[in-house]
LOPALUM-217191 format. One record per residue (C-alpha): residue number from 1; residue in one letter; x, y, z. Coordinates in Angstrom, 1 decimal, always signed. Example, Ala and Ser with C-alpha at 12.3 -4.5 7.8 and 13.67 -1.06 7.14 Angstrom:
REM residues 2
   n res     px     py     pz
   1   A  +12.3   -4.5   +7.8
   2   S  +13.7   -1.1   +7.1
//
This chain:
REM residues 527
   n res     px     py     pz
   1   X  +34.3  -34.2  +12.1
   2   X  +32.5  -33.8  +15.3
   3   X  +30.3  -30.6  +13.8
   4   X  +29.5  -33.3  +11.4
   5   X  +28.4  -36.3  +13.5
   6   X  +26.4  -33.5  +15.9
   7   X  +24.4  -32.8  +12.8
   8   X  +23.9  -36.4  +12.0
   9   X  +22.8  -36.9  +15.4
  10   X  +20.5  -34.4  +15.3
  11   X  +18.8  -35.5  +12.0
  12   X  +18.1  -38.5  +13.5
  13   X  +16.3  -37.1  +16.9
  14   X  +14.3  -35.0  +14.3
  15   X  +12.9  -38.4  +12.0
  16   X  +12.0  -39.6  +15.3
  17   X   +9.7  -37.2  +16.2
  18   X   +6.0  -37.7  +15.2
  19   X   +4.5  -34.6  +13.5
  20   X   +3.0  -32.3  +16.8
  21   X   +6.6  -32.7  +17.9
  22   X   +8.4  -32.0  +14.2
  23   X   +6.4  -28.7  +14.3
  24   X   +7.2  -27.7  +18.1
  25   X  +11.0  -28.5  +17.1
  26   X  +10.7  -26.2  +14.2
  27   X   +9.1  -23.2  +16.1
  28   X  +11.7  -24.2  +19.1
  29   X  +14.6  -24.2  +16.6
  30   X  +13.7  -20.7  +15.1
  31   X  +13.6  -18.8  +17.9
  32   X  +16.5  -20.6  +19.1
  33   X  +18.5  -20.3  +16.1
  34   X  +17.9  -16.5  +15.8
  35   X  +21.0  -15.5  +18.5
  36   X  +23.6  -17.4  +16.7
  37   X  +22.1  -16.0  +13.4
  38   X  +22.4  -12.5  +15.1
  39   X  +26.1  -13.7  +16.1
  40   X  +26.8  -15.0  +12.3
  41   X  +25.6  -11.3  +11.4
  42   X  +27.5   -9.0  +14.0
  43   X  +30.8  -11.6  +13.6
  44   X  +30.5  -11.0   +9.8
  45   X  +30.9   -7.2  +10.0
  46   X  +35.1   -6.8  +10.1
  47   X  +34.9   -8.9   +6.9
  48   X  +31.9   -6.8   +5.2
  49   X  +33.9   -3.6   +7.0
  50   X  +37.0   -4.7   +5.1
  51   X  +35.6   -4.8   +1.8
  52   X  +33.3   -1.3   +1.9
  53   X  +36.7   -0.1   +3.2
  54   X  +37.9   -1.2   -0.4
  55   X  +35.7   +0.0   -2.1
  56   X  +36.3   +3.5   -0.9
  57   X  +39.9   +3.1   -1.3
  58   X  +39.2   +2.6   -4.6
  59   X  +36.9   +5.4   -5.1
  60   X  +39.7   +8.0   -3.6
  61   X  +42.1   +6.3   -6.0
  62   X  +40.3   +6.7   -8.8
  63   X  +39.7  +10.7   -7.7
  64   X  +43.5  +10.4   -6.9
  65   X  +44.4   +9.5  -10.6
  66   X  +41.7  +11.7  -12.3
  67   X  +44.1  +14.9  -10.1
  68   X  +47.3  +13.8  -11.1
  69   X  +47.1  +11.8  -14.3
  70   X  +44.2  +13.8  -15.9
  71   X  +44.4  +16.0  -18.8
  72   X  +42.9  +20.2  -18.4
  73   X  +39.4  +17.9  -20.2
  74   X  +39.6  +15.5  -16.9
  75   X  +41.0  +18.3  -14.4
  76   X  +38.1  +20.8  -15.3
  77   X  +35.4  +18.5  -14.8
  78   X  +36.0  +18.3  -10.7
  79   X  +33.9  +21.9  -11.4
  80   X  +32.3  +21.6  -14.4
  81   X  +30.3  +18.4  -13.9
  82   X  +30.4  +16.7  -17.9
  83   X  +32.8  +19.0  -19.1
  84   X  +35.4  +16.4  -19.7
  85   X  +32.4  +14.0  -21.4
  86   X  +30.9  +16.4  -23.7
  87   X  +34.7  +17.6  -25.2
  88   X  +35.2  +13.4  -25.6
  89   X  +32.5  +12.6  -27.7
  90   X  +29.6  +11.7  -25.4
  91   X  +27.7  +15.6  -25.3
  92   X  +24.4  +14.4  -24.1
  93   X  +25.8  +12.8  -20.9
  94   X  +27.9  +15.9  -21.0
  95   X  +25.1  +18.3  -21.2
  96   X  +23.1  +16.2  -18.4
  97   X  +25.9  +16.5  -15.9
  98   X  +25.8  +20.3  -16.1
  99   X  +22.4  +20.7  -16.7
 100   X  +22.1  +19.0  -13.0
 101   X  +24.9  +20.9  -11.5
 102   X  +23.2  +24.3  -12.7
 103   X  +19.7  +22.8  -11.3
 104   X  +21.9  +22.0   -7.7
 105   X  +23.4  +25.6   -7.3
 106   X  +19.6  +26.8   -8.2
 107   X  +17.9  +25.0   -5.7
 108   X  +20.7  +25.4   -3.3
 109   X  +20.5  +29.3   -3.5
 110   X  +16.6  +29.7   -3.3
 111   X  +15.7  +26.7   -0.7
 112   X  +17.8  +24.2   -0.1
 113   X  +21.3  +25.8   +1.9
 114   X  +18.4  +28.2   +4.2
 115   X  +16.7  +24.6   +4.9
 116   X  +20.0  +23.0   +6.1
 117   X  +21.1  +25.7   +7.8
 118   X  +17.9  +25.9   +9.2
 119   X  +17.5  +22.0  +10.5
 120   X  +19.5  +21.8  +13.7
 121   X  +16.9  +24.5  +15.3
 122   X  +14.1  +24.1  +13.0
 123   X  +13.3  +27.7  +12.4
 124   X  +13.3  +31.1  +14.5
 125   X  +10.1  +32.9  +14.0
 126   X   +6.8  +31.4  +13.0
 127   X   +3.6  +33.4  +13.4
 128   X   +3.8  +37.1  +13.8
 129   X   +0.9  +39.5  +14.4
 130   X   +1.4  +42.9  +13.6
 131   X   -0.9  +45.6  +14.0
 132   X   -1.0  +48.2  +11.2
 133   X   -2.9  +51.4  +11.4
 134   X   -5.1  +52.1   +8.5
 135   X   -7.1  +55.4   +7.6
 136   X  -10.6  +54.6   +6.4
 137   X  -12.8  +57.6   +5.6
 138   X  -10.4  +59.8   +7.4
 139   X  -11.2  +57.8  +10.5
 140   X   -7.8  +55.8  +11.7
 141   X   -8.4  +51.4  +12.1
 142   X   -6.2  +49.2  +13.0
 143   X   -5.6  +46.4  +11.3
 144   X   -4.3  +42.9  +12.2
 145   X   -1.7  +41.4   +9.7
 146   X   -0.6  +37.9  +10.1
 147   X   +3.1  +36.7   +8.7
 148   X   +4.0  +33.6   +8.5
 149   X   +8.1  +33.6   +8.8
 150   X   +9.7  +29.9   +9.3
 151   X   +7.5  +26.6   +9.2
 152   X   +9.1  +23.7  +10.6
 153   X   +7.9  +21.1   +8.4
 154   X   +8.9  +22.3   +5.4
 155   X  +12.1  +22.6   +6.9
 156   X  +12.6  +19.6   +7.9
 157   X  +11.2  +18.2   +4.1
 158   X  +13.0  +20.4   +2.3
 159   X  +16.3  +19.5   +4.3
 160   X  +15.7  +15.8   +3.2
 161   X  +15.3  +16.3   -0.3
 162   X  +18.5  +19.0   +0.2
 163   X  +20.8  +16.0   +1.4
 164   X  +19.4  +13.8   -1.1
 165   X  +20.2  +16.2   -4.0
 166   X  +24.1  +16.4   -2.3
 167   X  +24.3  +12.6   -2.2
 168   X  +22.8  +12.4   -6.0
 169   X  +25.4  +15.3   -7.1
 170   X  +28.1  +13.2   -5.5
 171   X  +27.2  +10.2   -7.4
 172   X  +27.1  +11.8  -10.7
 173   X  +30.0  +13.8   -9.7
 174   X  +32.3  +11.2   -9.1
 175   X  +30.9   +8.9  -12.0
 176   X  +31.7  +11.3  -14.7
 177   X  +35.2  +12.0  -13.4
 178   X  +36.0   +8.6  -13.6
 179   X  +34.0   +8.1  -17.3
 180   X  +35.9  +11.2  -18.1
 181   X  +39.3   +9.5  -17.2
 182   X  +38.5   +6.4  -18.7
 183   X  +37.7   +8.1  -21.5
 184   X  +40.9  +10.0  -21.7
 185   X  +43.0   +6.6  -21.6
 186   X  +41.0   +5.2  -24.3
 187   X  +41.5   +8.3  -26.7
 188   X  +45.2   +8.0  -25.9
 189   X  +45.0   +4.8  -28.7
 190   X  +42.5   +5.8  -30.5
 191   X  +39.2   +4.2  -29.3
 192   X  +36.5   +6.6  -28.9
 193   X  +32.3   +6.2  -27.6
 194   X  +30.2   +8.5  -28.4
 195   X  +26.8   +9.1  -27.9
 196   X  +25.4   +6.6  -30.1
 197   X  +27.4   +4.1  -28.5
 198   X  +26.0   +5.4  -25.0
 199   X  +22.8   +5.1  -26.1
 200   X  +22.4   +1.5  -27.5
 201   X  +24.1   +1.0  -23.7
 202   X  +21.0   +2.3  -22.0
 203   X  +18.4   +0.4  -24.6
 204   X  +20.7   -2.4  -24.9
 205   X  +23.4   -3.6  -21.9
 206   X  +21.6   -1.5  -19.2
 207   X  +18.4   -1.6  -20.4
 208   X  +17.7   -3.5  -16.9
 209   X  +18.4   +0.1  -15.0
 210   X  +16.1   +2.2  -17.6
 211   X  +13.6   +0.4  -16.6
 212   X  +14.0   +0.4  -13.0
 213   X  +14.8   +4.3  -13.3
 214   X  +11.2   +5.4  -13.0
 215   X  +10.1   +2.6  -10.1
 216   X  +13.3   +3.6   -7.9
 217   X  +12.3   +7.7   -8.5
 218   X   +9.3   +6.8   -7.6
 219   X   +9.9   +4.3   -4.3
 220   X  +12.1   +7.8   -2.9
 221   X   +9.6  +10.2   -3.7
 222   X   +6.4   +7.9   -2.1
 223   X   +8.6   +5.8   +0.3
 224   X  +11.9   +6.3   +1.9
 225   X  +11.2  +10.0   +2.1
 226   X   +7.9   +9.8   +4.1
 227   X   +9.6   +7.1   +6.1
 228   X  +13.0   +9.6   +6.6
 229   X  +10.3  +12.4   +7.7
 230   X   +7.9  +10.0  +10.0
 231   X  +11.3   +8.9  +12.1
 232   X  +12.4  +12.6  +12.1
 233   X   +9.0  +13.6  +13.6
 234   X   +9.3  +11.0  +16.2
 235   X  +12.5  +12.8  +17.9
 236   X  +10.4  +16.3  +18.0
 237   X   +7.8  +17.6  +20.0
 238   X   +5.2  +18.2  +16.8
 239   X   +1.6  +18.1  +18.0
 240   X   -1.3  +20.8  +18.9
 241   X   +0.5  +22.5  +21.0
 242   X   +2.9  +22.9  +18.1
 243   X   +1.1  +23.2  +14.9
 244   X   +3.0  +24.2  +12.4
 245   X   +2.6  +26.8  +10.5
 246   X   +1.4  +28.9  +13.7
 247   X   +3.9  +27.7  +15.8
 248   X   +7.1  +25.9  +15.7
 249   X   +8.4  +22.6  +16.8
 250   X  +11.5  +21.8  +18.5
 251   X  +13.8  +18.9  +18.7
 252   X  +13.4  +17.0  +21.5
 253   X  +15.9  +13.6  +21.6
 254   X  +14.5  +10.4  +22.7
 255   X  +10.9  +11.6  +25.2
 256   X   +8.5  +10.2  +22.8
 257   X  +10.5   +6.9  +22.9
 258   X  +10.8   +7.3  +27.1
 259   X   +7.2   +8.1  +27.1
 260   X   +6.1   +5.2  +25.7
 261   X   +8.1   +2.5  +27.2
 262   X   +8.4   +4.0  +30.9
 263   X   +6.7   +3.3  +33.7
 264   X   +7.0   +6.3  +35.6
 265   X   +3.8   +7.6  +37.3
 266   X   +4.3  +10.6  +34.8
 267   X   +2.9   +8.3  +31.8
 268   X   -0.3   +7.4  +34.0
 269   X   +1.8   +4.6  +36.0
 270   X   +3.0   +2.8  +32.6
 271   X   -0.5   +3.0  +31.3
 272   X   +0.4   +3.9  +27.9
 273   X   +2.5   +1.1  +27.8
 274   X   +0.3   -1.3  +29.3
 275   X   -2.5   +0.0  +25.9
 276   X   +0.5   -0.5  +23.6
 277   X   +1.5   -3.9  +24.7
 278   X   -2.4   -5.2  +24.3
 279   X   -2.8   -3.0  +21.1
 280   X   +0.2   -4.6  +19.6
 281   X   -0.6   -8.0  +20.7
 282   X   -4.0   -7.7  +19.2
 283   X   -2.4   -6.6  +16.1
 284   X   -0.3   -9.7  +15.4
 285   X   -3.3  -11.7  +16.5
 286   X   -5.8  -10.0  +14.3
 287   X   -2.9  -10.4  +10.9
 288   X   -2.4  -14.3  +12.1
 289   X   -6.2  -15.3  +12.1
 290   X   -7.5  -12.4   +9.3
 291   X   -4.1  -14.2   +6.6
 292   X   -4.8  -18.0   +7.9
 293   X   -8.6  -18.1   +7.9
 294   X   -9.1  -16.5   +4.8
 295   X   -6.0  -18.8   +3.2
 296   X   -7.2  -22.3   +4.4
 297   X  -10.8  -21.6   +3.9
 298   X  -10.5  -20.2   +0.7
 299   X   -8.3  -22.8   -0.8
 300   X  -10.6  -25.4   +0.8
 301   X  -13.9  -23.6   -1.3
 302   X  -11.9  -23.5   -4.2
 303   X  -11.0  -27.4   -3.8
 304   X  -14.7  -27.8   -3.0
 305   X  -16.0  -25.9   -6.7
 306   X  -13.3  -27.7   -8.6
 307   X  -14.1  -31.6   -7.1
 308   X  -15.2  -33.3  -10.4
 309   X  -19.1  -33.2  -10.7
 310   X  -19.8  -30.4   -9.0
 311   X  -22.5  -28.4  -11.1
 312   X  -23.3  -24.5  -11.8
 313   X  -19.2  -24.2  -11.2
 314   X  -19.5  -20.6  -13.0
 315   X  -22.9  -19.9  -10.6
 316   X  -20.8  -20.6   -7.2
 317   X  -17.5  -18.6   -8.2
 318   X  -19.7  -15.4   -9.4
 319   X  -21.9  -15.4   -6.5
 320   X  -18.1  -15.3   -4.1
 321   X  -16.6  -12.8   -6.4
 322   X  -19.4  -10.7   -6.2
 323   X  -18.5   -9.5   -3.0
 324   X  -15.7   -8.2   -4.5
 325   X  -17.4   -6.0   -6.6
 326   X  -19.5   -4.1   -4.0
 327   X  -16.9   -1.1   -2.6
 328   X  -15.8   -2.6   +0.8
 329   X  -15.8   +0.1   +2.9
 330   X  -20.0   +0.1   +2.0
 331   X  -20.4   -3.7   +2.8
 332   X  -18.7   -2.8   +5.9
 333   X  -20.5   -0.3   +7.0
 334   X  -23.6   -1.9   +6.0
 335   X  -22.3   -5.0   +8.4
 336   X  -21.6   -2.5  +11.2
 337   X  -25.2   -1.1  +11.2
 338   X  -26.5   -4.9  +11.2
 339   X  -24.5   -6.1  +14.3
 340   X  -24.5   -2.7  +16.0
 341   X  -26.7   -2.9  +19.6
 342   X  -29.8   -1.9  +18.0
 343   X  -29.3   -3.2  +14.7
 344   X  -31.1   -5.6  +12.3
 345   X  -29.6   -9.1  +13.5
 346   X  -30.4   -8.1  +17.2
 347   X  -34.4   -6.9  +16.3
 348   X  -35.0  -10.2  +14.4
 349   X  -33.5  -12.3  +17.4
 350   X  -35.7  -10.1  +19.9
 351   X  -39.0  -10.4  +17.4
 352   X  -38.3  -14.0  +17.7
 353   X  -38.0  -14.8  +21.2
 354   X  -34.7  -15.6  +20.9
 355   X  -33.1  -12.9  +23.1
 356   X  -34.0  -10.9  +25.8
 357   X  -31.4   -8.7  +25.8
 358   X  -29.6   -7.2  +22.5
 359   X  -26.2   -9.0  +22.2
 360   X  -23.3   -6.8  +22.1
 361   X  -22.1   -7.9  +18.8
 362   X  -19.3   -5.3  +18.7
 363   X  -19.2   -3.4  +21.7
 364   X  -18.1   -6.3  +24.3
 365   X  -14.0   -6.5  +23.4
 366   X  -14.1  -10.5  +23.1
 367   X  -17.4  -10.8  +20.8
 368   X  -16.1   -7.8  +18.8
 369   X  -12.4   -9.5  +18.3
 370   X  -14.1  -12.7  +17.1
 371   X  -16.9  -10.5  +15.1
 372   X  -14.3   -8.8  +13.3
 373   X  -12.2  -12.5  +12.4
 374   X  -15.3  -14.0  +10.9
 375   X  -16.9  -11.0   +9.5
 376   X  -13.5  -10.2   +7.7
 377   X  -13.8  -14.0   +6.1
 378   X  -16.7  -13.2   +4.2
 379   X  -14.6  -10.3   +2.6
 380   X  -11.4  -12.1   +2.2
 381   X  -12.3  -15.7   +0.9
 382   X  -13.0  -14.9   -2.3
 383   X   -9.8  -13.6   -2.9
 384   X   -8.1  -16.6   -2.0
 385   X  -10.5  -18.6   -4.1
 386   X   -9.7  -17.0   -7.3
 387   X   -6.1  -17.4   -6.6
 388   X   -6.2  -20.9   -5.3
 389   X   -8.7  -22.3   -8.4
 390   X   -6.0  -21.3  -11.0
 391   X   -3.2  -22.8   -8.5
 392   X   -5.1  -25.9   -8.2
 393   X   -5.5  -26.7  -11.7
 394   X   -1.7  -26.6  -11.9
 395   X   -0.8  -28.8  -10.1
 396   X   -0.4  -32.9  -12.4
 397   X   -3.1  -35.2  -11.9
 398   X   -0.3  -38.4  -12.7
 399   X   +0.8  -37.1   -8.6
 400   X   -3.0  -37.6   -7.2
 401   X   -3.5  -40.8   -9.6
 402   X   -0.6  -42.1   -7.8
 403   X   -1.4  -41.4   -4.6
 404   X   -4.5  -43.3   -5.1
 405   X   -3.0  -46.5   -6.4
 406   X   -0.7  -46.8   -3.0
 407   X   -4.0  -46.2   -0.9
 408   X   -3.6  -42.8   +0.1
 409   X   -7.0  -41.1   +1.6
 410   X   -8.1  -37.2   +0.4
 411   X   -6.8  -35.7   +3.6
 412   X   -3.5  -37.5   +3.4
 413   X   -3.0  -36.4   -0.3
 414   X   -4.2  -32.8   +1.1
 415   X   -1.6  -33.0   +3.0
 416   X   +1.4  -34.1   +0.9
 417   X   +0.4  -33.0   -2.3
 418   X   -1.7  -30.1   -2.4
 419   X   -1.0  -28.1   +0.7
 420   X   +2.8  -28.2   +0.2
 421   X   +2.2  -27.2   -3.3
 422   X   +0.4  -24.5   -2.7
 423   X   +2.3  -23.1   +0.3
 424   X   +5.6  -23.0   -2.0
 425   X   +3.6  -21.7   -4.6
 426   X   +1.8  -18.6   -2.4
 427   X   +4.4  -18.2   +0.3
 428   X   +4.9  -14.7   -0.7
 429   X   +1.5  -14.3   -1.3
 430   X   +0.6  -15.0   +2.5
 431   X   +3.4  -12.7   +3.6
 432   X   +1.8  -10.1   +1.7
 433   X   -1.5  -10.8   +3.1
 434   X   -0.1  -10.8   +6.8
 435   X   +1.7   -7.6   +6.5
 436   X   -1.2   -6.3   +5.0
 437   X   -3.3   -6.8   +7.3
 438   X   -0.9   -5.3  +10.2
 439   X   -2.0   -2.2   +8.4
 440   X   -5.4   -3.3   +7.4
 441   X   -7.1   +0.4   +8.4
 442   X  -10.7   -0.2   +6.4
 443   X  -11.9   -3.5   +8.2
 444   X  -11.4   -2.5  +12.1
 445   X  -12.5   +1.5  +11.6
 446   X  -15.5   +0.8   +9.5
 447   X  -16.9   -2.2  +11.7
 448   X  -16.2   -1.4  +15.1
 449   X  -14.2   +2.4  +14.8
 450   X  -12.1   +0.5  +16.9
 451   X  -14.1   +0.3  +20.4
 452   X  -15.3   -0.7  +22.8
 453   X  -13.2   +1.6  +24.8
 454   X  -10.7   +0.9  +27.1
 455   X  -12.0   +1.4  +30.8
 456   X   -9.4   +2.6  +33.4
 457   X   -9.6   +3.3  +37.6
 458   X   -7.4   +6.4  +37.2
 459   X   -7.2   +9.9  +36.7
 460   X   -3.7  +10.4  +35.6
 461   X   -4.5   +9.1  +31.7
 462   X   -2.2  +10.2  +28.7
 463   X   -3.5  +12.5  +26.5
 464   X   -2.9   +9.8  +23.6
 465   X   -4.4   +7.3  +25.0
 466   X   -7.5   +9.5  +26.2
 467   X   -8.0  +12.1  +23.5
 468   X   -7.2   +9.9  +20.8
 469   X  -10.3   +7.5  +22.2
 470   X   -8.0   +4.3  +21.4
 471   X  -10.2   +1.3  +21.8
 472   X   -9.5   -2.7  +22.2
 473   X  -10.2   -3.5  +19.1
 474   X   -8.0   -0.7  +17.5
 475   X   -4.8   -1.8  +15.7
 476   X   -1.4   +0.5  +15.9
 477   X   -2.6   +1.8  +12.2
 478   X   -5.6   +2.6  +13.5
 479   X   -4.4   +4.1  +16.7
 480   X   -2.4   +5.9  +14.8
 481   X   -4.9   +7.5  +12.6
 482   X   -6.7   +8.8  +15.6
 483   X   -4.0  +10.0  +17.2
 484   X   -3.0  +12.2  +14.4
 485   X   -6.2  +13.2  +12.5
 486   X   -9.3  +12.6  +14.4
 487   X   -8.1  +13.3  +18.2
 488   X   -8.7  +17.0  +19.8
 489   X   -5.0  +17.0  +21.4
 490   X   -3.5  +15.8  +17.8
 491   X   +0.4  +14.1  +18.7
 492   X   +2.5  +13.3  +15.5
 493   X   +6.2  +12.4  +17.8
 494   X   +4.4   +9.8  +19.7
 495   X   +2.2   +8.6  +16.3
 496   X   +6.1   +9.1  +14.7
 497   X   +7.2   +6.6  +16.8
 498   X   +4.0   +4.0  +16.7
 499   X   +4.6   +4.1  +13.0
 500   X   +8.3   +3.2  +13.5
 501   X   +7.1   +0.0  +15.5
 502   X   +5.0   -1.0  +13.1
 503   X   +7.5   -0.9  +10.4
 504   X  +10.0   -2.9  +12.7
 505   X   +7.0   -5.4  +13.0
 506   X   +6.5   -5.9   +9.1
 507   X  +10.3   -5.9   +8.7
 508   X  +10.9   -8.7  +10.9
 509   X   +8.1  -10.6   +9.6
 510   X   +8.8   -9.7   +5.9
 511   X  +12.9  -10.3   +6.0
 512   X  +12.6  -13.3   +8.6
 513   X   +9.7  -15.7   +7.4
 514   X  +10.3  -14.9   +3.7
 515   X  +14.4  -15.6   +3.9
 516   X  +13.3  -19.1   +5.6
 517   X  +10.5  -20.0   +3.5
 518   X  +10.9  -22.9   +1.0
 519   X  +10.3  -20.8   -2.1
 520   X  +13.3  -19.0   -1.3
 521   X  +15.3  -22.0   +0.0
 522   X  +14.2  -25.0   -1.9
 523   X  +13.2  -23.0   -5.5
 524   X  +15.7  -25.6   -7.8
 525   X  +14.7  -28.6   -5.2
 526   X  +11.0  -28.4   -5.7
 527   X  +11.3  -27.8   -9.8
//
């Protein structure tokens, strides 16, 4: 009763508010509300605990009965994977099952038991130079021959595609002793499903999971395994000193992570710290003003085109979309050479008296942040247009006609109608978009290749902050890009572990702001 009347309570503070102080109460109330959510979550875990712990009981049970109750069919499968489903009528699921267990004990044999076995110490011997003496027109040469014995990052790969392949074998392993036992009750009364039954499942009742067979083999090829290997890397010591296949790496715990965060006067007095904090603010302030100023701006030209008569409609959307057709890495580029310190836009300035000194469009940190914001408008807007002008024309006219009658004015109808509209509509559009642009390499490298520089007052500099040349306008993708492909001391732990923080980043922003948006919360509401 009093949770109740608290709530009450605070519904009514809230409709008091006017709207600056609704939208500080909602920012407020997030960031607020995340510790009891994170208290909701941790308290939650006996209960979710309990029922995984059923689950498994239930799995051993089943394994249990498949023992004891089982027929020689039932019992032989626990080695011959499908035995017990190809002598019960369902052969192709039978044949399958072995046909993968035969595949397993092949890979095991040539790669995958030397890889595991190899993981915890990531290889012996890697380059070897022998020399070899050689008799060449009876004169006697020696020769250098170079063998390549263990190479680390194969290791490490193959090891995760190893364990994958043993928790795959386990899956199928357990699911066709249990088909297999199932199947054994039901020929005890004379029901039988063979393949043709089996079949019209997969096209029919689980035609859901065919379909998503292909996508899922493909999301663990592409995407969890590169993610497994990048936060493997990030706990070694894999960088030039350490190139595989000439030399190996070695595991090396938690430094990379130390490295970064301390502020020890070994890591330059926090300094790389200190460039990570600014770089990562950057980041999330570059994503918020590259998503928003390309959403409101585009959805305002698109409002503008479709205002009832407007003319040359078709003229003013080709001319935007356009842009889109020209490769963007050339327009930027092109746009680089134009604002550079002795480009076009500073000459024609000069030759007109305008300037006396060439304006450093994109090597002064400030200028170059905003130069990038508004130059990335021009690439984005259109975009946005095309998606908002189909949006728009969705939305009834009976709600503006309305509207008018009781007196409202365009902005206030903007602002009730068509903003709230379009915000449920491309929510997860705009997620995308922000997330995106966290990793948006092509517009930052190709206009400003990330500089200016930073400038520091001291000689003890990290190596990955000095050889990768990280500059202010660099974002962590960027940075991380130069600090494993372009930079002379190459460092793939510590570029490991900026990789990891940028994945937390577009996690938390993915899971939180998507979970709370209205599209997710208010779907049935809004229809």
């Amino acid at each position: 009763m009093a949770s109740s009347q608290a709530v009450v309570e605070s519904n009514l503070e809230y409709l008091s508010l006017n709207k600056g102080q609704r939208i500080l109460y909602k920012i407020s109330h997030f960031f607020t509300s995340i510790p009891k959510k994170l208290g909701h979550f941790f308290g939650s875990i006996p209960s979710k605990v309990r029922k995984q712990s059923k689950g498994i009981g239930g799995v051993f049970k089943n394994i249990f009965d498949a023992a004891v109750e089982g027929n020689w069919k039932t019992r032989l499968s626990f080695i011959l994977m499908g035995f017990g489903l190809g002598t019960q009528h369902q052969i192709i699921r039978g044949v399958l099952n072995f046909l993968y267990e035969v595949v397993f004990i092949v890979f095991m044999v040539a790669i995958g038991g030397s890889s595991l076995a190899a993981l915890p110490s990531l290889g012996q011997l890697g380059q070897v130079i022998y020399t070899i003496t050689e008799t060449v027109n009876g004169i006697p040469l020696d020769v250098e021959a170079t063998v390549f014995y263990d190479n680390s990052f194969t290791i490490m790969l193959y090891s995760i595609i190893t364990i994958a392949l043993i928790l795959l074998l386990v899956f199928l392993w357990y699911g066709q002793l249990k088909d297999s036992l199932v199947l054994q009750r039901k020929g005890v009364i004379g029901k039988y499903t063979s393949d043709k039954e089996t079949l019209k499942g997969v096209l029919d009742k689980n035609y859901d999971k065919t379909l998503l067979f292909l996508p899922m083999l493909g999301l663990c090829l592409f995407t969890i395994i590169p993610i497994v290997m990048m936060v493997l890397v990030a706990f070694t010591n894999y960088n030039s000193d350490h190139m595989t296949p000439i030399k190996l790496f070695d595991w090396i715990g938690w430094y990379n992570f130390s490295n970064i965060f301390s502020s020890s006067a070994s890591s330059g007095n926090g300094l790389f710290l200190k460039v990570f904090g600014q770089v990562l603010l950057w980041t999330l302030l570059w994503a918020f003003f590259a998503t928003f100023s390309n959403y409101f701006l585009g959805m305002i030209m698109a409002m503008i085109i479709n205002i009832k008569g407007i003319k040359l409609k078709k003229l003013w959307r080709t001319i935007l979309i356009t842009t889109i057709a020209v490769p963007q890495f050339i327009s930027l580029l092109l746009v680089s050479n134009m604002f550079s310190d002795t480009g076009v836009v500073n000459t024609l300035l000069s030759n007109w008296g305008w300037i006396k000194t060439n304006i450093p469009w994109l090597t002064n940190a400030t200028l170059a942040k905003v130069m990038i914001i508004v130059l990335n408008t021009w690439i984005g807007i259109p975009y946005t247009m095309l998606i908002c002008t189909g949006l728009l024309m969705n939305i009834p006219d009976e709600l503006y006609e309305s509207a008018k009658i009781d007196g409202a004015s365009p902005a206030k109808m903007y602002f009730k109608i068509t903003l709230p509209y379009m915000l449920f509509v491309t929510t997860p559009y705009l997620i995308s978009q922000f997330v995106g642009n966290i990793n948006n390499f092509n517009v930052i490298y190709f206009l400003s290749g990330g500089g200016p520089s930073f400038v520091f007052d001291t000689t003890n500099i990290p190596y990955q902050v000095s050889s990768a040349g990280v500059g202010r306008t660099d974002l962590l993708i960027t940075w991380i890009y130069k600090m494993s492909v372009t930079a002379v001391d190459k460092d793939y732990g510590t570029a490991s572990v900026l990789g990891i923080m940028v994945f937390a980043v577009v996690a938390f922003f993915s899971l939180i702001f998507y979970n709370h948006s209205n599209s997710v919360k208010d779907e049935e509401e809004f229809q």
